[in-house]
N, C-alpha and C positions, 0 to 999 in steps of 0.2 A: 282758583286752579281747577282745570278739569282734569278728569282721565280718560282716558280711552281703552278700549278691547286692545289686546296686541293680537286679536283675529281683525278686528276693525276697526279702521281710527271714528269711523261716523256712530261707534256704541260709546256713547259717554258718560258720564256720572260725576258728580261733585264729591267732593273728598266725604261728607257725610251717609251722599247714596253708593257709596262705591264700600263704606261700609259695612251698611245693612244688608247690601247686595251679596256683599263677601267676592260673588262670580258675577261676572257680565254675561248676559243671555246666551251669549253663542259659545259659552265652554273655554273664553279668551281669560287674560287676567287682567286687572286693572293695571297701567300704566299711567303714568303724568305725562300731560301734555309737554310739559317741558319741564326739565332740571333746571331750577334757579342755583345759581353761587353765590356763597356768601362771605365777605370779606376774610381777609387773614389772620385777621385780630379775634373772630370767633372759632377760632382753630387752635391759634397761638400763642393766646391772650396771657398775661402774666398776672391776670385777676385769679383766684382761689375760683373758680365756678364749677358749682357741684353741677354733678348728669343732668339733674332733672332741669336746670337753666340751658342747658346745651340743647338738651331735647326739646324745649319750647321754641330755641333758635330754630333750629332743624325741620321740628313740626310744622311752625307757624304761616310757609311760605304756602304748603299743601292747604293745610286747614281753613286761612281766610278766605271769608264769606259762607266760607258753613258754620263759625261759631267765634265766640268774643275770644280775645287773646287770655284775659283773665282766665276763663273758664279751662283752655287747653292749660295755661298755666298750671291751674290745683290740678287736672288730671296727672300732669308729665310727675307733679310734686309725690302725691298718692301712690303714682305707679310703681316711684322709683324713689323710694323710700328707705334704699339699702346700700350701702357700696360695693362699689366693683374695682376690690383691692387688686395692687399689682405686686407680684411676686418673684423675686428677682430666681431661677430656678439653678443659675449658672453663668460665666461669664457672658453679658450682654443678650443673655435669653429670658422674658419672664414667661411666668404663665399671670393670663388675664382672669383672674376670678368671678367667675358669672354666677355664682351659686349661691349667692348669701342672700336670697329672697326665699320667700313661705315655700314651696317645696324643692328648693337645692339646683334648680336647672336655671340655664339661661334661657328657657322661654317664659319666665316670669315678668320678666320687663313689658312682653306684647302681648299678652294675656293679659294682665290687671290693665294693662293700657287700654288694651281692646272693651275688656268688660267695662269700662269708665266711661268710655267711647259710645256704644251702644245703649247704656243705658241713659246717657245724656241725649241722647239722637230719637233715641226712639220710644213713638208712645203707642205702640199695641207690642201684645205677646208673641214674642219669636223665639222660637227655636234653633239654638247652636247647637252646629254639627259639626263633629271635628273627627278627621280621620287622624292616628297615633302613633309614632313609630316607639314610644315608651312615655318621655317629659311631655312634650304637647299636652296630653291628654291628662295629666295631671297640676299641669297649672292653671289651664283653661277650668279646671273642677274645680280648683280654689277660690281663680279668678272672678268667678260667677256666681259664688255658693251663693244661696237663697238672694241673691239679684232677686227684685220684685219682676215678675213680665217676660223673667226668662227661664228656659229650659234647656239641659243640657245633654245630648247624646256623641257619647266618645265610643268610636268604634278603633279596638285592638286587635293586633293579629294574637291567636291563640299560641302559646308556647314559644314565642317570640318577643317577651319582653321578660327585664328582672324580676325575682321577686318583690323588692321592694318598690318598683314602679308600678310594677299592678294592685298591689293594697294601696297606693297613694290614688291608682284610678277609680277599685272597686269598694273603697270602704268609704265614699263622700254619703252620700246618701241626699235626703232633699230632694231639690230640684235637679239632682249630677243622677244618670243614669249609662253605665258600661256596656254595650256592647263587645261580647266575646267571637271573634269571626273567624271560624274555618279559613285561614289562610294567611298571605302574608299582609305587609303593607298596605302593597300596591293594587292590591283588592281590596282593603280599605278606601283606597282613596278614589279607586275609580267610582266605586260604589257612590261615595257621599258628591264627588263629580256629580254624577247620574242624578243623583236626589234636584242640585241644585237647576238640573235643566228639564225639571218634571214638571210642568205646569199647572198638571192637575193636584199633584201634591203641595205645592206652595201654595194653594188656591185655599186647600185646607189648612197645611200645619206652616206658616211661612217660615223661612230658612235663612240662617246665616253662617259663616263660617268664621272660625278662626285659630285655621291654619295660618303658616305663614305665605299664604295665596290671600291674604284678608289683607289689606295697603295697610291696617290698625296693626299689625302683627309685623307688617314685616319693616315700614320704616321706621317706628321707633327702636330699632335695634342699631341703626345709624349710631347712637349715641355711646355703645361700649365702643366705637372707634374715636369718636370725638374725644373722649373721655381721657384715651390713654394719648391719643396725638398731644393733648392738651398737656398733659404730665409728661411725658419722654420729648417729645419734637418731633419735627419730619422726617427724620430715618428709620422709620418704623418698618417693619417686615411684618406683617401679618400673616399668622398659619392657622387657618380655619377651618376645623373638624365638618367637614361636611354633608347634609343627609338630604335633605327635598333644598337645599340652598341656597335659603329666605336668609339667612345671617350673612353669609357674602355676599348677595344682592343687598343687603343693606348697609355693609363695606364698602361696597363698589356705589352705591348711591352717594355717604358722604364724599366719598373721595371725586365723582363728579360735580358735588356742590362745591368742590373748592377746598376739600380737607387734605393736607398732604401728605404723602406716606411713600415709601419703597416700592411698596406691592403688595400682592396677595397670593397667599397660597392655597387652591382647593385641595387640601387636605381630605384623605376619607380610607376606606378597608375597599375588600373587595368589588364591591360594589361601583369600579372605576369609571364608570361610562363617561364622569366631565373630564379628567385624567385624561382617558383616549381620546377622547374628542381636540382637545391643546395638543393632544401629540400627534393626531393622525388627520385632522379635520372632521371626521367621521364620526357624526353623533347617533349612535344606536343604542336608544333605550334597550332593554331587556328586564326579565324578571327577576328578583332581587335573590340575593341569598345570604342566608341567616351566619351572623360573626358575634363576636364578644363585645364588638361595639355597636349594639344594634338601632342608635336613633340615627347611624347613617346606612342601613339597610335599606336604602331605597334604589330603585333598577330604573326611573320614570322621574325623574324628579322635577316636579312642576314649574320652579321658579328657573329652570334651566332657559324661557324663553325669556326671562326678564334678565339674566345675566348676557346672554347676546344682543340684546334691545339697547342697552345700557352702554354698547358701542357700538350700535348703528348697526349690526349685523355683520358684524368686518372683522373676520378671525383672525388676522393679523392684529389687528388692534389690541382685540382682547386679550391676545399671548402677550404684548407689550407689557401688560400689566400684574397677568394674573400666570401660574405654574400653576402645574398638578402635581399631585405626589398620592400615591395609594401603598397601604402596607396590610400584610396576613396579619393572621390571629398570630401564630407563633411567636412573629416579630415584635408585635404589639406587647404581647406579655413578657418579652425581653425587654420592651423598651419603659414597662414599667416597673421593672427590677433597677433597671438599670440607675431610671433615675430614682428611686428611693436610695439604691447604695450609694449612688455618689452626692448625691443633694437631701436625702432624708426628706424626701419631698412625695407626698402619697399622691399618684395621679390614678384620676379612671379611665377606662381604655379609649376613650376620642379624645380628650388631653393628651395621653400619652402618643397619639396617630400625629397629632398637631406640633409635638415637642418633636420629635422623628424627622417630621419634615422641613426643619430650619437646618438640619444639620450640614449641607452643603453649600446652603446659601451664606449661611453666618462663616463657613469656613473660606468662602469666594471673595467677600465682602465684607474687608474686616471694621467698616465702617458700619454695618447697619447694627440696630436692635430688634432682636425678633421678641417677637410677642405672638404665645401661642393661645388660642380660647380655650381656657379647662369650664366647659360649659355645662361638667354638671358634680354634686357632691362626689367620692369616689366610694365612702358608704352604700351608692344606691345600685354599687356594681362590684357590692363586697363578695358573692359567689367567685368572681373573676380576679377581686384584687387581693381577696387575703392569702391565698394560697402560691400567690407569685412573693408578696413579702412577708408570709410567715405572720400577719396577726392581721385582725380585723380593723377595719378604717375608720376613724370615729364614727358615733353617729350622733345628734344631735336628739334630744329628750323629747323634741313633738316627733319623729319619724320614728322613732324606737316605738312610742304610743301607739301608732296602727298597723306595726306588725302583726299581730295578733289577733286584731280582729275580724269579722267573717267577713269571706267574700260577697260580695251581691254586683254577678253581672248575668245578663241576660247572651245566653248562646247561640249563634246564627251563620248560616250558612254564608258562604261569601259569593253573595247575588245580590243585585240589585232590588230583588223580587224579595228577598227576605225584610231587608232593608226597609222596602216601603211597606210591608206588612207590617213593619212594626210599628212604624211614626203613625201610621193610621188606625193602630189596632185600641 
């Protein structure tokens, strides 16, 4: 399988260079040359098959020729080494539990994936760069921890993430290094952008990525749908908390390989640019602004060109499948009251944005199952959840452990110009 630029189909890369690569030369992202499908019996099977078999399915079509089946095999096994329970929240509504990996968020499946990936792939010293909107950057830190060969720099926007997400970024130590950045997201990510099209810098420190722009990062996430199609059936409604949109493009990938389902909902807070765009045609990025659910504060969101790819470019098409729904803070903390009083169910605030927006679908369609992604612990947003239910959310005995201890990130302006002063200082 190749990929291509979605700037140019004549930039290509094999599933292992499109890895290491992270970005393609010209600032494009990697795409598959084509979507293969995979029969219905790997969707609807009536065999017990845990994730990480699905995920081998899933992987395997991309991966061959860049590595034995075996070896994707013990990666997908490694990666995903945890379950992703379903939780029935309410009539015909679950929530998808993506949090029971080493630091509580659903980017732990393309993270340990990724870092498996890379160090199977590659034999000199590279440096991961990952821009953060909170979770990224702290599973990519676990992911990679003392990795032989690799090094790690996570840039965060300053005073824009929880407390507990930034001791999970700033207390790794090792090979993990924090960048603290003057700014939001989206000067994050332009920045480490910019990195990866600096030729004099990759000359010295080489680079890779893994965001969910890293093909490691964003289709192994195909598998929390597989997962649940597998268990519920094809009336599935999918409500996906949405931030840079690397988990719905990974939605929307299985569901082009042949996986079947209702739909999809981009779920997110103010930050509605994909929302507008389904509703108005008109996609205008902008500058992000800071909510209670901040891994989807992003105004730019990168994988927004792989979700229109994914249907030929045909906004028609795309509303056929996918809705929007965007909700405030205020709403948000209603809607996590709400559901603690009537289901005793503790959600964190992009769970709670996901559960929100099935409610008129499930009420239109008394046939589907919605299934919302609670994509991360509600502990890691207990500032915002204890005081909407009156007591703290559990926390789990390794996260309680790094509370407490000191910070270590390094502070930088948010330029480009800061950025490479450092990786070369």
């Amino acid at each position: 399988m190749q990929f291509h630029s979605t700037q140019n189909k004549n930039e290509t890369a094999a599933f292992h260079e499109a890895i290491l690569r992270g970005l393609p030369p010209d600032n494009g992202l990697y795409f598959p040359d084509h979507i293969p499908t995979l029969p219905l019996e790997t969707w609807m099977g009536d065999e017990d098959t845990q994730p990480h078999h699905l995920a081998t399915e899933i992987i395997w079509p991309y991966a061959k020729g860049s590595m034995e089946r075996a070896d994707l095999e013990r990666i997908c096994a490694e990666a995903m080494n945890f379950p992703f329970p379903l939780v029935e929240t309410d009539d015909r509504r679950y929530a998808l539990e993506l949090f029971h990996g080493p630091t509580l968020a659903f980017k732990d499946v393309g993270a340990r994936f990724l870092a498996r990936a890379i160090a199977h792939f590659s034999d000199k010293k590279v440096t991961v760069l990952v821009a953060t909107s909170g979770d990224t950057g702290s599973a990519v830190a676990q992911g990679f921890y003392n990795v032989e060969g690799i090094d790690v720099v996570l840039l965060y926007p300053k005073g824009r993430i929880s407390k507990v997400q930034e001791q999970q970024l700033t207390t790794v130590g090792g090979n993990v290094q924090a960048l603290e950045v003057d700014g939001a997201f989206d000067d994050c990510q332009a920045m480490v952008k910019e990195a990866f099209l600096d030729a004099e810098l990759q000359a010295t420190r080489p680079l890779t990525s893994a965001n969910s722009i890293n093909i490691a990062r964003w289709i192994p996430q195909a598998t929390y749908y597989a997962s649940t199609v597998h268990m519920l059936g094809e009336n599935v409604l999918f409500s996906v908390p949405s931030g840079n949109y690397g988990n719905l493009a990974a939605g929307l990938l299985a569901h082009k390989m042949g996986m079947p389902c209702k739909g999809f909902i981009a779920a997110t807070n103010a930050n509605s640019v994909v929302p507008e765009y389904l509703e108005t045609g008109d996609y205008q990025p902008r500058a992000s602004v800071a909510t209670i659910s901040n891994a989807m504060d992003v105004g730019a969101p990168s994988n927004f060109i792989r979700l229109t790819r994914l249907f030929g470019d045909d906004l028609e098409a795309f509303r056929q499948t996918v809705s929007g729904f965007h909700l405030d803070d205020d709403a948000t903390r209603q809607r996590i009251r709400h559901i603690h009083d009537t289901s005793q169910y503790v959600c964190d605030p992009h769970g709670a944005i996901g559960h929100a927006a099935l409610d008129t679908p499930l009420k239109q369609d008394q046939e589907a199952l919605g299934v919302f992604l609670h994509t991360a612990a509600p502990c890691k947003f207990g500032d915002v959840v204890a005081p909407v239910i009156g007591t703290d959310p559990d926390m789990p005995d390794r996260l309680q452990a790094i509370i407490d201890r000191p910070k270590q990130a390094v502070n930088i302006d948010a330029t480009y110009a800061a950025l490479k002063d450092y990786l070369l200082s």
